[in-house]
C-alpha positions as a Markdown table, in Angstrom:
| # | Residue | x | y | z |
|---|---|---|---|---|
| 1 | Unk | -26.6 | -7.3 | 4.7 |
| 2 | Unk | -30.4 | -5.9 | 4.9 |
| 3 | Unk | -28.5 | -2.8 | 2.5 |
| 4 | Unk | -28.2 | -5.2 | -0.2 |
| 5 | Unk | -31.4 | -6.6 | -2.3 |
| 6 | Unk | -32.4 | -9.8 | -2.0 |
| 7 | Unk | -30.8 | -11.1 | -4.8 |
| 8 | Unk | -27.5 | -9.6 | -4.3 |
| 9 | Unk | -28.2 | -11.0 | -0.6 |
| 10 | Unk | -26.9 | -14.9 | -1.8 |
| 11 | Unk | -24.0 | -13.8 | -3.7 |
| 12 | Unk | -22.3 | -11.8 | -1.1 |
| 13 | Unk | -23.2 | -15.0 | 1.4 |
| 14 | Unk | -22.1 | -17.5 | -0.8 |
| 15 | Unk | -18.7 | -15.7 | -2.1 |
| 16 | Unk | -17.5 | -15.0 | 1.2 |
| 17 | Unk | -18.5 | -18.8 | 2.9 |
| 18 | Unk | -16.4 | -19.8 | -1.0 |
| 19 | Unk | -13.9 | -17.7 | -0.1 |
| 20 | Unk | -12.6 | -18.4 | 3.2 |
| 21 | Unk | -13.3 | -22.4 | 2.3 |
| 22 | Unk | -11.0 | -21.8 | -0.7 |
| 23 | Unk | -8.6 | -19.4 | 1.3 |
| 24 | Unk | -8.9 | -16.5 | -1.5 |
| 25 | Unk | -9.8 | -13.0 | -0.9 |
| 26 | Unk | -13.6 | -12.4 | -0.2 |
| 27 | Unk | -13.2 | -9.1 | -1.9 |
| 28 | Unk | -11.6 | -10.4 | -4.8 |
| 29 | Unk | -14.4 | -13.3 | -5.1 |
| 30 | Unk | -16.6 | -10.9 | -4.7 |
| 31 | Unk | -15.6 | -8.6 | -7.1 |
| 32 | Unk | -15.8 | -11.7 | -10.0 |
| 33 | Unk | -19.3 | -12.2 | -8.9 |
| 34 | Unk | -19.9 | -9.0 | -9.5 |
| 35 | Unk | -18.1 | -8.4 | -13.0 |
| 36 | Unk | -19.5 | -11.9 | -14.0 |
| 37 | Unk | -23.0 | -11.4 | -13.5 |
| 38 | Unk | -25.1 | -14.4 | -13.6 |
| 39 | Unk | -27.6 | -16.2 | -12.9 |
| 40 | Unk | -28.7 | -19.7 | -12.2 |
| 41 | Unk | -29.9 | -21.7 | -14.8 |
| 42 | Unk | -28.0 | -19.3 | -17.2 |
| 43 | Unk | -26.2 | -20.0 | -20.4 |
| 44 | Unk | -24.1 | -17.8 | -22.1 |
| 45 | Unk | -22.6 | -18.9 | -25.7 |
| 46 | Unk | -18.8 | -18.0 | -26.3 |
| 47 | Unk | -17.5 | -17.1 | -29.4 |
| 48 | Unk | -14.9 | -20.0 | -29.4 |
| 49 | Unk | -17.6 | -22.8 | -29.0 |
| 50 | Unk | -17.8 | -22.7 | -25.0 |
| 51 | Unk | -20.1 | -21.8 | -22.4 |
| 52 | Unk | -20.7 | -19.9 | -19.5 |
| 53 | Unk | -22.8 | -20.9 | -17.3 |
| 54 | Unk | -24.6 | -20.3 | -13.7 |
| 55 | Unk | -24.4 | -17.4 | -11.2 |
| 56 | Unk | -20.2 | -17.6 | -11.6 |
| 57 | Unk | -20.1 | -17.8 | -15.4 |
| 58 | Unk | -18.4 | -21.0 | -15.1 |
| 59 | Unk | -16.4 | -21.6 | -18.3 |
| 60 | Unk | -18.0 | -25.4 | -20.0 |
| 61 | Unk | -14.0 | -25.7 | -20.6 |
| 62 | Unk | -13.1 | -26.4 | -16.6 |
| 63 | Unk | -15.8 | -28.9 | -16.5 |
| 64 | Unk | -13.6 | -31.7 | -18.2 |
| 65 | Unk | -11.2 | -31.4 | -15.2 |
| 66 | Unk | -14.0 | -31.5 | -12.6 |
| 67 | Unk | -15.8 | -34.7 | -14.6 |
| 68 | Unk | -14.1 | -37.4 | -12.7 |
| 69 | Unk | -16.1 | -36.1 | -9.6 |
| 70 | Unk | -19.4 | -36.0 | -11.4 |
| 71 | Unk | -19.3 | -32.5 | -11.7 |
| 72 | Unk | -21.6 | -31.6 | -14.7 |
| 73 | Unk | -22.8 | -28.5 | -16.3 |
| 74 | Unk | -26.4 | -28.9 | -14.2 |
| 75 | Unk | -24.5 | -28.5 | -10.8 |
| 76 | Unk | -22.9 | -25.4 | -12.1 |
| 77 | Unk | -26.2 | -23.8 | -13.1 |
| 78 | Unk | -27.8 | -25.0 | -9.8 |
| 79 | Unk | -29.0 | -22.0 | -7.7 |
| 80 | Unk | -27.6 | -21.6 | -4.1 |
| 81 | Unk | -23.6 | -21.6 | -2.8 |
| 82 | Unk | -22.4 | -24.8 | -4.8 |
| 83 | Unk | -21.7 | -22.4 | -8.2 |
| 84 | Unk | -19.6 | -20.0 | -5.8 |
| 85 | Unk | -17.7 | -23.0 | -4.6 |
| 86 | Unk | -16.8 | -24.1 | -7.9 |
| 87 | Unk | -15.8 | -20.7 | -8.7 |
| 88 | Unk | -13.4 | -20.6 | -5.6 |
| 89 | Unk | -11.5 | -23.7 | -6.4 |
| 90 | Unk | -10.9 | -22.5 | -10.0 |
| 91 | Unk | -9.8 | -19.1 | -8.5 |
| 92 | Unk | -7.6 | -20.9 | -5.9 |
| 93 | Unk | -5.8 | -23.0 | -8.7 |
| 94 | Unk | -5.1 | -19.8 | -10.9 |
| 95 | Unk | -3.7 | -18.2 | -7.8 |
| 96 | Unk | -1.8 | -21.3 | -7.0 |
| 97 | Unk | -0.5 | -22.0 | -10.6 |
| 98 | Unk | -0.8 | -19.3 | -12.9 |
| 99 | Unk | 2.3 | -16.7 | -13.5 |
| 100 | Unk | 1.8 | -13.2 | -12.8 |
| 101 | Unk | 0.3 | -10.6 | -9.5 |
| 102 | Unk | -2.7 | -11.8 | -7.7 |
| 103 | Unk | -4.4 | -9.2 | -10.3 |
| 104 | Unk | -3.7 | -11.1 | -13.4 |
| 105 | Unk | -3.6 | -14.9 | -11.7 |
| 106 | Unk | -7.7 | -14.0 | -10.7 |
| 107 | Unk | -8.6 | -12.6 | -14.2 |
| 108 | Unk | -7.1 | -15.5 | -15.7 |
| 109 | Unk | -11.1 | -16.6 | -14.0 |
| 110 | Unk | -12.2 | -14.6 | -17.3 |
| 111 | Unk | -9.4 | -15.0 | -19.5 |
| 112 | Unk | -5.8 | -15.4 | -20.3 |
| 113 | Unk | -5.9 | -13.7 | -23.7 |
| 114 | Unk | -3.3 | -10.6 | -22.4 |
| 115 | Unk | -5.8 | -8.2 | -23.8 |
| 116 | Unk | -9.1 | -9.7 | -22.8 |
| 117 | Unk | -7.5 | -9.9 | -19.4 |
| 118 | Unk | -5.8 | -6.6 | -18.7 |
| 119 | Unk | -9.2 | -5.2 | -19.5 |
| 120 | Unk | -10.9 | -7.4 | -17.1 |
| 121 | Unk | -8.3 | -6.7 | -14.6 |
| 122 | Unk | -8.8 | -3.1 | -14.7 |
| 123 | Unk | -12.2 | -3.1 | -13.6 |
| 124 | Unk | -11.6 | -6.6 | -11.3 |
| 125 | Unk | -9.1 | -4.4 | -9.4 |
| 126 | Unk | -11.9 | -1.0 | -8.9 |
| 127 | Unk | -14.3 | -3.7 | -7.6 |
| 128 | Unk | -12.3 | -5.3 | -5.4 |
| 129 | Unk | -11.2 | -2.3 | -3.7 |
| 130 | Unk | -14.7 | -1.4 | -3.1 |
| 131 | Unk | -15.6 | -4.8 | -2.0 |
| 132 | Unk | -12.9 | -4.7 | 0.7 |
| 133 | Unk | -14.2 | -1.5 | 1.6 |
| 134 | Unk | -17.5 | -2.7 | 2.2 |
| 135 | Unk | -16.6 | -5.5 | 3.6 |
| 136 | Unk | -14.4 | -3.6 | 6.6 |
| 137 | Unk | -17.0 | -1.7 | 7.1 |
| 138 | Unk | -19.4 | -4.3 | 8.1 |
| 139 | Unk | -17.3 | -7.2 | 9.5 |
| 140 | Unk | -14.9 | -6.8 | 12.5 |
| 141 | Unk | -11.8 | -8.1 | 12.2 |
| 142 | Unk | -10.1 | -10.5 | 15.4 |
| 143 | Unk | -7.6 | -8.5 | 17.0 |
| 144 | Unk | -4.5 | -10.7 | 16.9 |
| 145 | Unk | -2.9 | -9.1 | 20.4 |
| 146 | Unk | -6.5 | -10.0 | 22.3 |
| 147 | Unk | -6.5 | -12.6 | 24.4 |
């Protein structure tokens, strides 16, 4: 991790603790974190009336479903893993519900406009792929024969 900067330090920590607590790809979680961009405190105004906000680019149009457990818009700007967390569970449920390959379930994340999401897939997909690289590079993976 010391081959990352600092800042890029807590999302690699924080998407890969999200995604095995979610049971999604690290690379693929990785790769959003990435593409998205943010940062805490940060709001981004959409052109349909929305916001994204926090290290995740949380959508203000999940937050409704995550109200009845006090979620708010402050907890997904927070700094630190929570924002990751959130982002995993919404991941998780696209993966879980949504139609489509693993591809287009975890762009759905961005958008599930077929052409604002093909586009976001493209470059979700060249991420990944170099996530996963850097990933087996640097974590060792159980063998399943050992005992």
């Amino acid at each position: 991790m010391m081959d990352l900067p600092p800042d890029m330090q807590e999302r690699v920590v924080c998407s890969i603790t999200a995604a095995i607590k979610y049971e999604i790809p690290a690379n693929i979680l990785l790769a959003i974190a990435e593409k998205e961009g943010g940062k805490p405190g940060q709001w981004v105004s959409n052109s349909n009336g929305t916001h994204d906000i926090g290290s995740m680019q949380f959508n203000t149009t999940y937050l409704g479903d995550l109200a009845s457990h006090g979620i708010t818009a402050d907890d997904v700007a927070q700094p630190g893993c929570y924002p990751y967390d959130l982002a995993s569970w919404r991941v998780r449920q696209h993966i879980k519900k949504d139609k489509g390959d693993i591809w287009t379930k975890a762009a759905n994340y961005y958008s599930r406009t077929k052409k604002h999401n093909t586009k976001y897939r493209a470059d979700l997909i060249t991420k990944a792929v170099k996530w996963a690289d850097w990933l087996e590079n640097r974590f060792v993976a159980a063998d399943k024969n050992e005992k």
